[in-house]
KEBA-746429 format. One record per residue: chain; x, y, z of N, C-alpha, C in turn; residue number from 1; residue in one letter. Coordinates in Angstrom, 3 decimals. Atoms other than C-alpha are relative to their C-alpha. Example, Ala and Ser with C-alpha at 12.3 -4.5 7.8 and 13.67 -1.06 7.14 Angstrom:
(kekol 'A', (0.890, -1.190, 0.000), (12.300, -4.500, 7.800), (0.900, 1.200, 0.000), 1, 'A');
(kekol 'A', (-0.820, -1.190, -0.060), (13.670, -1.060, 7.140), (-0.770, 1.090, 0.730), 2, 'S');
This chain:
(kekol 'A', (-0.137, -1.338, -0.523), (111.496, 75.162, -29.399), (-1.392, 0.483, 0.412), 1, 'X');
(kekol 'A', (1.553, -0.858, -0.494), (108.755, 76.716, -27.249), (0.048, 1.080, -0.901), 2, 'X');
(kekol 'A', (0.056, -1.904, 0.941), (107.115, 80.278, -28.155), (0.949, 0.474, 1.258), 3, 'X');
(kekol 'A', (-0.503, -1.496, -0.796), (108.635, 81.731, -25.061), (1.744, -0.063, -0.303), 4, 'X');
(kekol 'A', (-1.836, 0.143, -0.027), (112.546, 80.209, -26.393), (-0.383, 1.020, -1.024), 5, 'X');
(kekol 'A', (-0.061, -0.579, 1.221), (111.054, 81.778, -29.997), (0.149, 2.007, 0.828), 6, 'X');
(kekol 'A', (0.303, -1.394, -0.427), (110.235, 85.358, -28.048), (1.034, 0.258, 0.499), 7, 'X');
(kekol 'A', (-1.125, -0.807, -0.007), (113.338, 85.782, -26.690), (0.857, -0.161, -0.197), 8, 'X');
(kekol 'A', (-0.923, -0.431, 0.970), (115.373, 85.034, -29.300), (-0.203, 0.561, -0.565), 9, 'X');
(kekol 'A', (-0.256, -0.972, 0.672), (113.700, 87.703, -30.990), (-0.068, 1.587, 0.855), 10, 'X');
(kekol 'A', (-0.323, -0.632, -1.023), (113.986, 89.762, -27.872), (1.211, 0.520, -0.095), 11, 'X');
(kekol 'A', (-1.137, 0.195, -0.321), (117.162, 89.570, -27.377), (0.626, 0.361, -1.692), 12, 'X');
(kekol 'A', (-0.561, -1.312, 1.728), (118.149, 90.448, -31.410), (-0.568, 1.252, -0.083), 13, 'X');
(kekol 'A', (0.344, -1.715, -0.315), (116.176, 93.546, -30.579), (0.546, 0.747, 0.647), 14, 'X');
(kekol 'A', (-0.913, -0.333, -0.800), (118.003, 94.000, -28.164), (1.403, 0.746, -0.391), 15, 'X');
(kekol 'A', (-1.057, -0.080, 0.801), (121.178, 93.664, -30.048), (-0.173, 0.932, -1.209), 16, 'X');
(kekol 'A', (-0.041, -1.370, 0.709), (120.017, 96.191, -32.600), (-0.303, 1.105, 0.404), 17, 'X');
(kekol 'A', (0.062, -1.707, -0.541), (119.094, 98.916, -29.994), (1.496, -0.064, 0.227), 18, 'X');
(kekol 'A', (-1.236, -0.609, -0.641), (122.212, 98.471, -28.791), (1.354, 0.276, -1.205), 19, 'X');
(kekol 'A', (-0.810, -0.656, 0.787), (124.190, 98.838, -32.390), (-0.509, 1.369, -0.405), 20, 'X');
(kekol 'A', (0.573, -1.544, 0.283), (121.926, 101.832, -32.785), (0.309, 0.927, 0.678), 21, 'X');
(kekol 'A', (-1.014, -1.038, -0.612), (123.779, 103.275, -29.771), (0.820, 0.225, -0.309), 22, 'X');
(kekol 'A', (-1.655, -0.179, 0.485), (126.992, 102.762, -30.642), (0.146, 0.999, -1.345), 23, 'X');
(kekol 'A', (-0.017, -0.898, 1.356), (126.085, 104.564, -33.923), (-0.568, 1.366, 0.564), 24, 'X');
(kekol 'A', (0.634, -1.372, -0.636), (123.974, 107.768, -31.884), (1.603, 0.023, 1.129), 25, 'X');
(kekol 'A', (-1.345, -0.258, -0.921), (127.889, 107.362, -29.550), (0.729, 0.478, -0.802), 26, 'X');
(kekol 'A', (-0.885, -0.468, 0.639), (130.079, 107.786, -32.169), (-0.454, 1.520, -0.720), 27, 'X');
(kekol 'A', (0.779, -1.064, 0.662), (127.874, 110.742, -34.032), (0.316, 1.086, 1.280), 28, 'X');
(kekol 'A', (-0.324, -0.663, -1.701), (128.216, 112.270, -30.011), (1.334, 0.218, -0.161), 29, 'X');
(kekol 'A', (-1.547, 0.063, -0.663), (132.107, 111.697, -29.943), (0.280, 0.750, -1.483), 30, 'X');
(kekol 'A', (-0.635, -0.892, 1.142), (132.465, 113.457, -33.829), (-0.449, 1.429, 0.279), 31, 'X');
(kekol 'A', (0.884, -1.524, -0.604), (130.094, 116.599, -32.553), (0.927, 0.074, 1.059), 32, 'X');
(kekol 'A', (-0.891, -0.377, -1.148), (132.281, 116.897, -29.718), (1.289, 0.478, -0.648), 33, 'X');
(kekol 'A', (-1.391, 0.025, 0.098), (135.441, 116.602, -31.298), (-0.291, 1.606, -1.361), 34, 'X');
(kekol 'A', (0.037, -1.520, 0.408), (133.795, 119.801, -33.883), (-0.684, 0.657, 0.570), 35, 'X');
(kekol 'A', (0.725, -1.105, -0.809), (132.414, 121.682, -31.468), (1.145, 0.833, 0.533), 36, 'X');
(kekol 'A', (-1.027, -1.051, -0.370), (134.273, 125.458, -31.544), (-0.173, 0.033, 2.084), 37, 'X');
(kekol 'A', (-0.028, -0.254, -2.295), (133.127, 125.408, -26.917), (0.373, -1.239, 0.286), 38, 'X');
(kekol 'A', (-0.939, 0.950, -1.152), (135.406, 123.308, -25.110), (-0.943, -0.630, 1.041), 39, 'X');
(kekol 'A', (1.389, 0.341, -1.435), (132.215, 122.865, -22.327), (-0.521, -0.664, -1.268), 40, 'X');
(kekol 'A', (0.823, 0.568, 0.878), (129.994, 121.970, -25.218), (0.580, -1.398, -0.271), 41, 'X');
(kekol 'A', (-0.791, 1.166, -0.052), (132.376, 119.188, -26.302), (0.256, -0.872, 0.604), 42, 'X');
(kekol 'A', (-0.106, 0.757, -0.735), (133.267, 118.275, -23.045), (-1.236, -0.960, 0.445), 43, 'X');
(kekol 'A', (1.251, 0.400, -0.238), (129.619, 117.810, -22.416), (-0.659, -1.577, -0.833), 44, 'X');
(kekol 'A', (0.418, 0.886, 1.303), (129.104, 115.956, -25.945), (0.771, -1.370, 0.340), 45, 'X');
(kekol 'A', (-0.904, 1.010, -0.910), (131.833, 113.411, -24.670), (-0.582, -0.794, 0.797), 46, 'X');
(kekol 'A', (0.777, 0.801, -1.516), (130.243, 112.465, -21.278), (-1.311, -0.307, -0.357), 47, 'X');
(kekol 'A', (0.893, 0.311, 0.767), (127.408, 111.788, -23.134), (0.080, -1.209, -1.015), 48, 'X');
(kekol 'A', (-0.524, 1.215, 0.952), (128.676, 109.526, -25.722), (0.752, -0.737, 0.984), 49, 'X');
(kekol 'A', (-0.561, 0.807, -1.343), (130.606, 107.905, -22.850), (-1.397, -1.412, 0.673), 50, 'X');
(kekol 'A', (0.599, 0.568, -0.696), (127.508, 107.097, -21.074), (-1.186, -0.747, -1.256), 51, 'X');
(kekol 'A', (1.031, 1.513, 1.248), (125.410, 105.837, -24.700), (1.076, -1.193, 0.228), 52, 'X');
(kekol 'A', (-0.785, 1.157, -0.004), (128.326, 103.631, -24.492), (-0.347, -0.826, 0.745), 53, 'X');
(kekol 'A', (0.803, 0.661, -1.321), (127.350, 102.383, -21.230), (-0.750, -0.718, 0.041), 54, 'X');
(kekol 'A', (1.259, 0.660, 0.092), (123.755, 101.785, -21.937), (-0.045, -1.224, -1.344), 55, 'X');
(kekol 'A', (0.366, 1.338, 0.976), (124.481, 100.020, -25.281), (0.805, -1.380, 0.659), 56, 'X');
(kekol 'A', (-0.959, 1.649, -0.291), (127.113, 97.279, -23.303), (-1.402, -0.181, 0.538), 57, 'X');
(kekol 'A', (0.513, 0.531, -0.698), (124.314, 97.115, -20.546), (-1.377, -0.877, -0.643), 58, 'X');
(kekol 'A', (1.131, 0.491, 0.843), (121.689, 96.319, -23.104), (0.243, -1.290, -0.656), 59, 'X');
(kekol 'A', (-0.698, 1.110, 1.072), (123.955, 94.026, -25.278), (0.148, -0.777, 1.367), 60, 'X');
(kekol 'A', (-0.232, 1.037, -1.388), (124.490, 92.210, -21.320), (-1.180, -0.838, 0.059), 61, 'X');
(kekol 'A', (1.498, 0.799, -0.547), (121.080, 91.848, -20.782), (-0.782, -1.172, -1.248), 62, 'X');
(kekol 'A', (-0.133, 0.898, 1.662), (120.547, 90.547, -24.580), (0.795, -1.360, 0.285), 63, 'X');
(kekol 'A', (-0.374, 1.406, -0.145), (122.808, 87.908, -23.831), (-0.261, -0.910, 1.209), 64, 'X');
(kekol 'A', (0.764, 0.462, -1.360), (121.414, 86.965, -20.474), (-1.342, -0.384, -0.444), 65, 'X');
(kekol 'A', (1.650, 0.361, 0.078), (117.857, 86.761, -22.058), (0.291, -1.297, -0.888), 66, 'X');
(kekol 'A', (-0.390, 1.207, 0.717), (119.253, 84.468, -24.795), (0.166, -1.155, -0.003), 67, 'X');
(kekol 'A', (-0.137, 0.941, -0.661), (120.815, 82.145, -22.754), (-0.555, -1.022, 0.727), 68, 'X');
(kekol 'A', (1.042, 1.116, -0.524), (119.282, 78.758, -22.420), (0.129, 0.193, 1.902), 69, 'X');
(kekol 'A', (-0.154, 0.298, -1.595), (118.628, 78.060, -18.606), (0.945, -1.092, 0.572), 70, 'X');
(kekol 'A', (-0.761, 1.012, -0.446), (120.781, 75.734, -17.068), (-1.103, -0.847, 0.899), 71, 'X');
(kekol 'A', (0.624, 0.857, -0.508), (119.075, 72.576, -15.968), (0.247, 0.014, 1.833), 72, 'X');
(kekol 'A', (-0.127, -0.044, -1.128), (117.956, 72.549, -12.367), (0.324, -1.386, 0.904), 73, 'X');
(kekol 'A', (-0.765, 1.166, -0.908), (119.884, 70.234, -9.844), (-1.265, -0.346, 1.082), 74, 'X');
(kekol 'A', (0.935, 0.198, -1.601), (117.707, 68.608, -7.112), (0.159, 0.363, 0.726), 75, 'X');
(kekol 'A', (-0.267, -0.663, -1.343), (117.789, 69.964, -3.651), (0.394, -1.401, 0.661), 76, 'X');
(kekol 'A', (-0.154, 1.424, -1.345), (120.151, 67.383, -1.858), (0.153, -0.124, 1.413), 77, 'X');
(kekol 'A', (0.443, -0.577, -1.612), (118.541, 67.930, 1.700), (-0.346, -1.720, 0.308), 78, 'X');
């Protein structure tokens, strides 16, 4: 294993714990919403936790994209 396979496999688990750290700051969003006495406020709190949602898949995407060995390159058959 190189350093740069070692760096982003620990990349990439960093990764993977920002992105359970959203999902935990999403759900905390989607319980504040659901007790919030303003209907706007709520709605707000919602579309918000919606979009942490978002950022933690796109993070957890890119996490597994960095992870992922390379696939061996084919020759150019020219």
């Amino acid at each position: 294993m190189t350093h740069i396979d070692d760096l982003g496999r620990r990349t990439a688990s960093a990764m993977r714990d920002t992105a359970d750290q959203l999902e935990t700051v999403e759900a905390r969003l989607h319980q504040s919403a659901e007790e919030s006495p303003d209907p706007e406020t709520g709605a707000r709190l919602h579309e918000l936790g919606d979009e942490v949602t978002a950022q933690a898949k796109d993070v957890e995407r890119r996490a597994g994209l960095l992870a992922e060995p390379e696939a061996p390159q084919r020759p150019d058959p020219a």
